[in-house]
C-alpha positions in Angstrom: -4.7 -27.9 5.7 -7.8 -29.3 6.1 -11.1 -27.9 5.0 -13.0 -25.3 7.3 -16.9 -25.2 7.4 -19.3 -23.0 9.2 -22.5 -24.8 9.6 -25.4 -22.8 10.1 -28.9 -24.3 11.7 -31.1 -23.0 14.3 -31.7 -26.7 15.7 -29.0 -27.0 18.2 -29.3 -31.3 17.8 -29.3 -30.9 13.7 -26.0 -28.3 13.5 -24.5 -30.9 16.3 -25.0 -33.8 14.3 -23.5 -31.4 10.9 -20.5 -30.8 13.0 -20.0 -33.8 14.1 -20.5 -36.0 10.9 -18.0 -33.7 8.9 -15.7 -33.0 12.0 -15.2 -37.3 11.5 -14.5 -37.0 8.2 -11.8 -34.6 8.3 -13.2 -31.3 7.9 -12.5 -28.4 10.1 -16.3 -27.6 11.4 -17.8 -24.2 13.4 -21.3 -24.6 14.1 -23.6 -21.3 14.3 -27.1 -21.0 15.4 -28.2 -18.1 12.9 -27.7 -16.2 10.2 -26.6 -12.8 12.1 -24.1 -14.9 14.6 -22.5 -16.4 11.3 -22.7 -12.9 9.7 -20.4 -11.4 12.5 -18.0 -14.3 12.2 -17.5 -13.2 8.5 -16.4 -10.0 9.0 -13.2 -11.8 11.2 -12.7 -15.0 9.0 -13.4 -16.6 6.1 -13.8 -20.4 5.6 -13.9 -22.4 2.8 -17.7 -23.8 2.5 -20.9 -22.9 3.9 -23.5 -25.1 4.9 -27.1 -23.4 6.0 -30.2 -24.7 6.6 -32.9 -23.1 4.7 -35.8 -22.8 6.9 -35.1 -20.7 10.0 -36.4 -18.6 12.8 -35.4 -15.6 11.9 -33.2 -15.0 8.8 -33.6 -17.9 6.8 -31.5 -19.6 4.7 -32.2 -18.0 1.3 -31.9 -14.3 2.7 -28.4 -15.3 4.4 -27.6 -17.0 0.9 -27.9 -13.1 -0.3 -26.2 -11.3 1.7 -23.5 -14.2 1.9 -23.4 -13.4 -2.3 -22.6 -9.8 -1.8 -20.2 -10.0 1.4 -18.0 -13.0 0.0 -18.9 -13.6 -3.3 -16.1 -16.2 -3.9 -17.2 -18.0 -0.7 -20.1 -21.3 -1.8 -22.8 -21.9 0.0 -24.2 -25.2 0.6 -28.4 -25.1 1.4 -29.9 -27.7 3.3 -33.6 -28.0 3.9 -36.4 -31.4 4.7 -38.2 -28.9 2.0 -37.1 -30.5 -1.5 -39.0 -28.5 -3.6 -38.4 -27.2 -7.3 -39.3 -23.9 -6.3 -36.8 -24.1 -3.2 -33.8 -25.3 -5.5 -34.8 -22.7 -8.2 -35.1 -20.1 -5.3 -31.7 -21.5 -3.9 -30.0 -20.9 -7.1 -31.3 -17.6 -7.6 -30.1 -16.3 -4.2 -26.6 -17.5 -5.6 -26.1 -21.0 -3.5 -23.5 -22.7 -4.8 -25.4 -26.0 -4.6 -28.7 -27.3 -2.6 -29.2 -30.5 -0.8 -32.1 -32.5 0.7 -32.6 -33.6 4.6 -32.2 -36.3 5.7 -28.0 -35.4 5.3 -26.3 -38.2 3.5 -23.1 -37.4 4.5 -21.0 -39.1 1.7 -23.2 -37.1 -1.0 -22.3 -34.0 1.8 -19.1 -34.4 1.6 -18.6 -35.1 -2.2 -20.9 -31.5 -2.5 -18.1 -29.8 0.2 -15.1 -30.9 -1.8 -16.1 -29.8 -5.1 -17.1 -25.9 -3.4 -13.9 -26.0 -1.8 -12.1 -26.6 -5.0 -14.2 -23.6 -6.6 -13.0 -21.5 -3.5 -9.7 -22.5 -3.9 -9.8 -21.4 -7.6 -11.0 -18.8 -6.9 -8.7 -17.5 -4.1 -5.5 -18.4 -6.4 -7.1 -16.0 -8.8 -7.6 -13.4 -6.6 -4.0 -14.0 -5.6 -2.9 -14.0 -9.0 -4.6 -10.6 -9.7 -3.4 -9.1 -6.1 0.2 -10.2 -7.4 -0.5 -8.5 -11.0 -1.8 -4.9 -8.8 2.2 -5.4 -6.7 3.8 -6.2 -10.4 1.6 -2.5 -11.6 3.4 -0.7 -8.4 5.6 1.8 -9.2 9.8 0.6 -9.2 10.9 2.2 -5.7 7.6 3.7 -5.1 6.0 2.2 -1.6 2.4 2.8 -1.0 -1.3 1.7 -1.2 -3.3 4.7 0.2 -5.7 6.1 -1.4 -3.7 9.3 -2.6 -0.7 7.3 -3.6 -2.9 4.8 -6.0 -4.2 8.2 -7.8 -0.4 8.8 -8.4 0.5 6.0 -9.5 -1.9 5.4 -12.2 -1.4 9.3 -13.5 2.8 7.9 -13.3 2.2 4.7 -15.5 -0.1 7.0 -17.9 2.4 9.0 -18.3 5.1 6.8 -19.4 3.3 6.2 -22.2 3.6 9.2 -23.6 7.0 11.8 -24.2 4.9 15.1 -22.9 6.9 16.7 -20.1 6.3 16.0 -16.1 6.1 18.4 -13.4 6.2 17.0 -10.7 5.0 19.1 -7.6 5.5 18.3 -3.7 7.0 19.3 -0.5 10.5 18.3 0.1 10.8 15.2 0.9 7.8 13.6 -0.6 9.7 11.6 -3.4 9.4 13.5 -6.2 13.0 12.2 -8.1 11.6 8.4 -6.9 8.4 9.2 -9.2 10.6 10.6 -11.7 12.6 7.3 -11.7 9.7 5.0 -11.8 8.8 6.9 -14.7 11.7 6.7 -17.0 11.7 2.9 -15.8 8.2 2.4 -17.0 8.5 4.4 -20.5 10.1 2.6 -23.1 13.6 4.8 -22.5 14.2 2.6 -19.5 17.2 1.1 -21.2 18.2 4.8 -21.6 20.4 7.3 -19.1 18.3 8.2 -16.4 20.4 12.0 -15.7 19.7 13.5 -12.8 19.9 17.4 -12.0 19.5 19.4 -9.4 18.9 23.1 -10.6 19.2 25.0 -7.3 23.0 23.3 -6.6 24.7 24.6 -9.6 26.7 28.3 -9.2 24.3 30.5 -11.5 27.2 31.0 -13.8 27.8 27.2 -15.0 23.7 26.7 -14.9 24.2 27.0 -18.8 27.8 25.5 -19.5 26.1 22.5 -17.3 22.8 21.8 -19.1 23.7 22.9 -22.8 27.5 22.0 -22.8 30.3 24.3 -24.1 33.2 24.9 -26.7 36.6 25.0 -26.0 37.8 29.0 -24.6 34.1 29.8 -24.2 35.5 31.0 -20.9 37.9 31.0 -18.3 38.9 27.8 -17.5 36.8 26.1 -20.2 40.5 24.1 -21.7 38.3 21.3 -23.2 35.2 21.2 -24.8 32.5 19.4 -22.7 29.1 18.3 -23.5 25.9 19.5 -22.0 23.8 17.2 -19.7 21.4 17.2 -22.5 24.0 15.4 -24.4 24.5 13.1 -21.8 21.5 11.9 -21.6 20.7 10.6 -25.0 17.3 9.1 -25.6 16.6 8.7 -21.6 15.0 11.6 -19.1 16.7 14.2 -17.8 15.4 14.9 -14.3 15.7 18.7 -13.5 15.0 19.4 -9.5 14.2 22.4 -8.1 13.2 23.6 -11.4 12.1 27.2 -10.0 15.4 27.6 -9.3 16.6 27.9 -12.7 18.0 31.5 -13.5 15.9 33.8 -15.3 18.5 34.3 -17.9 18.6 30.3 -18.8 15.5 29.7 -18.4 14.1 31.1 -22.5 16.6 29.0 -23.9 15.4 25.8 -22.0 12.1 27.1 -23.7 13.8 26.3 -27.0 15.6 23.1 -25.9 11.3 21.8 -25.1 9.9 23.8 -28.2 12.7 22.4 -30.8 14.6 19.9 -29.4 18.0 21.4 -29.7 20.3 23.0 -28.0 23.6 25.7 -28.5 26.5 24.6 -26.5 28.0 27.7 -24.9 30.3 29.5 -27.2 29.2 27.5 -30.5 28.1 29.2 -33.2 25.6 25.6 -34.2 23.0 23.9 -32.3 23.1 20.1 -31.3 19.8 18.2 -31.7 18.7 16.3 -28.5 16.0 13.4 -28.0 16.0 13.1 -24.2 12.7 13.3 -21.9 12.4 16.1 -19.9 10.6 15.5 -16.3 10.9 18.6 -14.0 10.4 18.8 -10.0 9.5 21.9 -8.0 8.7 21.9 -4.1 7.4 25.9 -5.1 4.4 27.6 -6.0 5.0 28.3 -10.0 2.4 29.8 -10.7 3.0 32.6 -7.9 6.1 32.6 -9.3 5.4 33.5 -12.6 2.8 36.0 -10.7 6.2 37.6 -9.5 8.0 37.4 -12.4 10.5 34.9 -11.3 9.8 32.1 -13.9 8.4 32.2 -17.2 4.7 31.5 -17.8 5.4 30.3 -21.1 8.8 27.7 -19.5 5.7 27.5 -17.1 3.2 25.9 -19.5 5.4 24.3 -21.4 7.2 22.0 -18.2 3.7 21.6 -17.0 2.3 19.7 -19.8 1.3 16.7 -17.2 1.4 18.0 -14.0 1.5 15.4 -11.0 0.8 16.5 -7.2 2.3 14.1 -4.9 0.6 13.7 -1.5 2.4 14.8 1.5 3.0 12.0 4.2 0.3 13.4 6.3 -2.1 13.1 3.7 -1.6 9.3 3.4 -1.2 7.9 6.9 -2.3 4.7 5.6 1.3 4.2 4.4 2.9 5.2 7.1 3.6 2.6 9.0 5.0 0.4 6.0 7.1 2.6 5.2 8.4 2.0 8.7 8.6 -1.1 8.5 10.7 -1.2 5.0 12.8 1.7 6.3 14.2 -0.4 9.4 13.9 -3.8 7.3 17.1 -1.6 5.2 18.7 -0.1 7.9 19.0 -3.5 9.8 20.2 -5.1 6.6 22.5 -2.7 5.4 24.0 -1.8 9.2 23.7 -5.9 10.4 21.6 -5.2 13.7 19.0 -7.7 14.8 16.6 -5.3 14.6 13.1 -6.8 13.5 10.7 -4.0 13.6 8.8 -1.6 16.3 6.8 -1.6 19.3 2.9 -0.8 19.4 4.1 2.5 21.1 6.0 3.0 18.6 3.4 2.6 16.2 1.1 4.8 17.8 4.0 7.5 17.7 4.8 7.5 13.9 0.8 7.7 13.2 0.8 10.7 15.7 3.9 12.7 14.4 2.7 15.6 11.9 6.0 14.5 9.6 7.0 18.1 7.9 9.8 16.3 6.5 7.7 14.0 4.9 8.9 10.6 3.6 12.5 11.9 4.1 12.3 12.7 7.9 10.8 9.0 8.8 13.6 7.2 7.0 16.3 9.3 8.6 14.3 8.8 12.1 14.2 4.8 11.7 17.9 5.1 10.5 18.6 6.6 13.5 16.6 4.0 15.8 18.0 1.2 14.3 21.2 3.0 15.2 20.5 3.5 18.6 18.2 1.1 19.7 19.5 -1.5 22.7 16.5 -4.0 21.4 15.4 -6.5 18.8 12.1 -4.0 18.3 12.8 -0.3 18.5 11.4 1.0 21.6 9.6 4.8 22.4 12.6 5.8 23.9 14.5 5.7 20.0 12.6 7.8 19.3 13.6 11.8 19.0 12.1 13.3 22.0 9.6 15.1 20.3 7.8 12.3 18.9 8.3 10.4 22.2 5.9 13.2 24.4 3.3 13.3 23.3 3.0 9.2 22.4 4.4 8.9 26.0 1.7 6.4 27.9 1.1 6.4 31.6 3.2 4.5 34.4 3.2 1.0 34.6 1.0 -0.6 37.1 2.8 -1.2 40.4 5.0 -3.8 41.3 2.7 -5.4 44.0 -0.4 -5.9 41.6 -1.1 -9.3 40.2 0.8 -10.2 37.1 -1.1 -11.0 34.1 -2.0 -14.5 32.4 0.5 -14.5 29.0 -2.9 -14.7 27.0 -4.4 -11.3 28.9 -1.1 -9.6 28.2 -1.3 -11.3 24.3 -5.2 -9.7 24.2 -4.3 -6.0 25.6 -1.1 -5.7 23.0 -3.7 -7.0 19.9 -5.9 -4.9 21.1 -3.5 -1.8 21.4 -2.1 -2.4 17.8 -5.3 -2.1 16.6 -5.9 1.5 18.2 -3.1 2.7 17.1 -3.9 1.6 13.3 -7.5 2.7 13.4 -8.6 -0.8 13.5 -7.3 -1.6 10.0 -6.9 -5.2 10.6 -4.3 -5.9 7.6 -2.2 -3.2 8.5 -2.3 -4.2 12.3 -1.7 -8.2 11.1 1.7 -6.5 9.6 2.5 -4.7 12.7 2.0 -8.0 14.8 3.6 -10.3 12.2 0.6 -12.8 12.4 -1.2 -13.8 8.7 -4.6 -12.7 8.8 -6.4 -15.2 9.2 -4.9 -16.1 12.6 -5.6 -12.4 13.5 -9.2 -13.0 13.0 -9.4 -16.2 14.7 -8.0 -15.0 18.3 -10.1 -11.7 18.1 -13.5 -13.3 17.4 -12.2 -15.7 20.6 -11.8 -12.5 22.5 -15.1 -11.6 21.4 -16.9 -14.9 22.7 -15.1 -14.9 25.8 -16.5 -11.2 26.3 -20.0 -12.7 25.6 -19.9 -15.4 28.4 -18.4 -13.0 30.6 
């Protein structure tokens, strides 16, 4: 790819003749005639140099130099001024110019000073690359999410692996808490370890014990064989207990002891059997109200809750939302083998609408289902359950006897609805669209000209 330049100089003839002596050499040129027109076409696109002129009506060259700095500060800036000066190179410099230049323009010496700030940029984009690659290697193992909220969790997750205190790990259903507690164990240095997971409120009362602490041959009825406890089972790894406020108030002092001494007594034995596993807990309940009725322990209570993590509901991080989308029928089509290559900006504007009580859980079984259903290569509104499809639902089409639209014009308006429905996060919407950024950027500052000459 070639290099791309904006060239900024209030004299029409002098940015012409810029453009046009780099556009001959191979460079990709835009010419501006100020520093707020160039400042706007920043905010859609970046390029690899800048060239300014230093003296200008208006903002001049050293002030857009500045704010240049502390918009991009990987992008160099090239000044160009008839004003060769000590003071304006030492100003130049100061502002944060990348290097400085005398009129009249030799363009060989123009274009040795381009190449060597588009190398810099370059270096400094692979860095930034590097690093963003270094933040997606820090994301958690079967974790998706960049908002806000989920960042917080994160970090407190990968803190916490460090350490052997015990997790509680609070949520509404369906918000990922046993993904979290997976991520984890995979992060601590038990990864190689059993990973044992446990869900307290689907064990009869009566084997909540036998299950967890293991038990002796003719403890009981039916207990022919001895059997050890999940405890056992799980080594020097994590056991994962679910629904932890379900545990039965008779079990629940002598998981106290398991925490507090790192043993347990097999049902029916008359020893206790030392245990090294991590223990990382889950509740969708109020505890402490709980323990306020008398349900669960305040000292089980204090002692599960060493590091407490609250994950964020999917309302809470909307942000995320439609990636997960994405991922979720990405799966489905893979695993199920239908064509299926995403969802419409309807669609889009549907998922970001819909409260989700079911949280991360409900939107995978709803794009398990559309992938499932849907007749199209995109899922469409109508694969959606009818109750996210109302209120999403968008008027008639036009009618059959107006004009049909220019490809382009039809092109514009979908852009243009993606971006409404993604609150005008450009990344996100560049996903949703499946164009790179950059491109994104290029046709909406065109729409934005093309507005101006209206």
């Amino acid at each position: 790819m070639s290099t791309s330049i904006f060239v900024v100089d209030d004299d029409a003839a002098m940015g012409a003749l810029l453009e046009e002596g780099l556009a001959e050499r191979g460079y990709a040129v835009r010419a501006f005639g100020g520093g707020e027109a160039v400042l706007r076409a920043l905010d859609e696109d970046e390029p690899d140099v800048l060239i300014t002129d230093l003296r200008m009506a208006g903002m001049d060259g050293l002030a857009l130099t500045r704010e240049v700095v502390r918009r991009r500060p990987d992008l160099p800036v090239v000044l160009l001024t008839a004003f060769g000066d000590l003071d304006a190179a030492v100003g130049a410099i100061r502002a944060g110019a990348w290097d400085f230049l005398s009129k009249p323009v030799d363009f060989d010496t123009l274009a040795i000073a381009v190449d060597r700030a588009a190398r810099h940029h370059a270096l400094r984009r692979e860095v930034r690359r590097l690093r963003r690659h270094r933040r997606e290697d820090d994301a958690l193992p079967g974790v998706i999410g960049d908002s806000p909220p989920m960042r917080r969790a994160a970090e407190l997750v990968r803190r916490a692996a460090r350490t052997d205190a015990p997790v509680l790990l609070v949520g509404e259903t369906g918000t990922g808490k046993e993904l979290f507690a997976r991520a984890l164990h995979a992060l601590s240095d038990r990864a190689d370890q059993p990973f044992v997971p446990v869900n307290c409120a689907a064990i009869p009362e009566h084997l909540v014990e036998s299950e967890l602490f293991g038990h002796v041959r003719g403890a009981f009825t039916d207990a022919r064989t001895a059997r050890r406890g999940l405890f056992v089972e799980a080594g020097r790894g994590t056991i994962f207990l679910d629904e932890i406020g379900e545990l039965p108030l008779a079990v629940q002092p002598k998981l106290l002891r398991v925490l507090q001494e790192g043993r347990v007594r097999p049902v029916g034995a008359d020893r206790e059997v030392p245990v090294a596993c991590r223990v990382v807990a889950a509740t969708n309940r109020d505890l402490g109200q709980a323990v306020a009725e008398g349900s669960f322990r305040s000292d089980l209570f204090y002692r599960v809750a060493v590091i407490r993590l609250a994950l964020p509901p999917l309302r809470q991080r909307a942000g995320d939302i439609l990636l997960l989308a994405r991922h979720f029928v990405e799966r489905a089509a893979a695993r199920t083998g239908r064509p299926v290559q995403g969802f419409t900006t309807p669609v889009a504007q549907a998922l970001l609408a819909w409260p989700w009580p079911g949280n991360v859980r409900e939107l995978e079984n709803c794009m398990e289902r559309a992938v499932a259903l849907t007749a199209h290569d995109r899922i469409v509104l109508d694969d959606l359950p009818e109750e996210m499809r109302a209120p999403a639902r968008v008027p008639e089409a036009a009618p059959a006897e107006e004009p049909l639209l220019p490809l382009a014009e039809v092109e514009r308006r979908h852009i243009e609805r993606v971006l409404a429905a993604v609150g005008d996060n450009k990344v996100m919407a560049a996903r949703v669209l499946g164009l790179d950024r950059r491109t994104l950027y290029r046709k909406l500052e065109r729409y934005r000209q093309e507005a101006g000459d209206a």
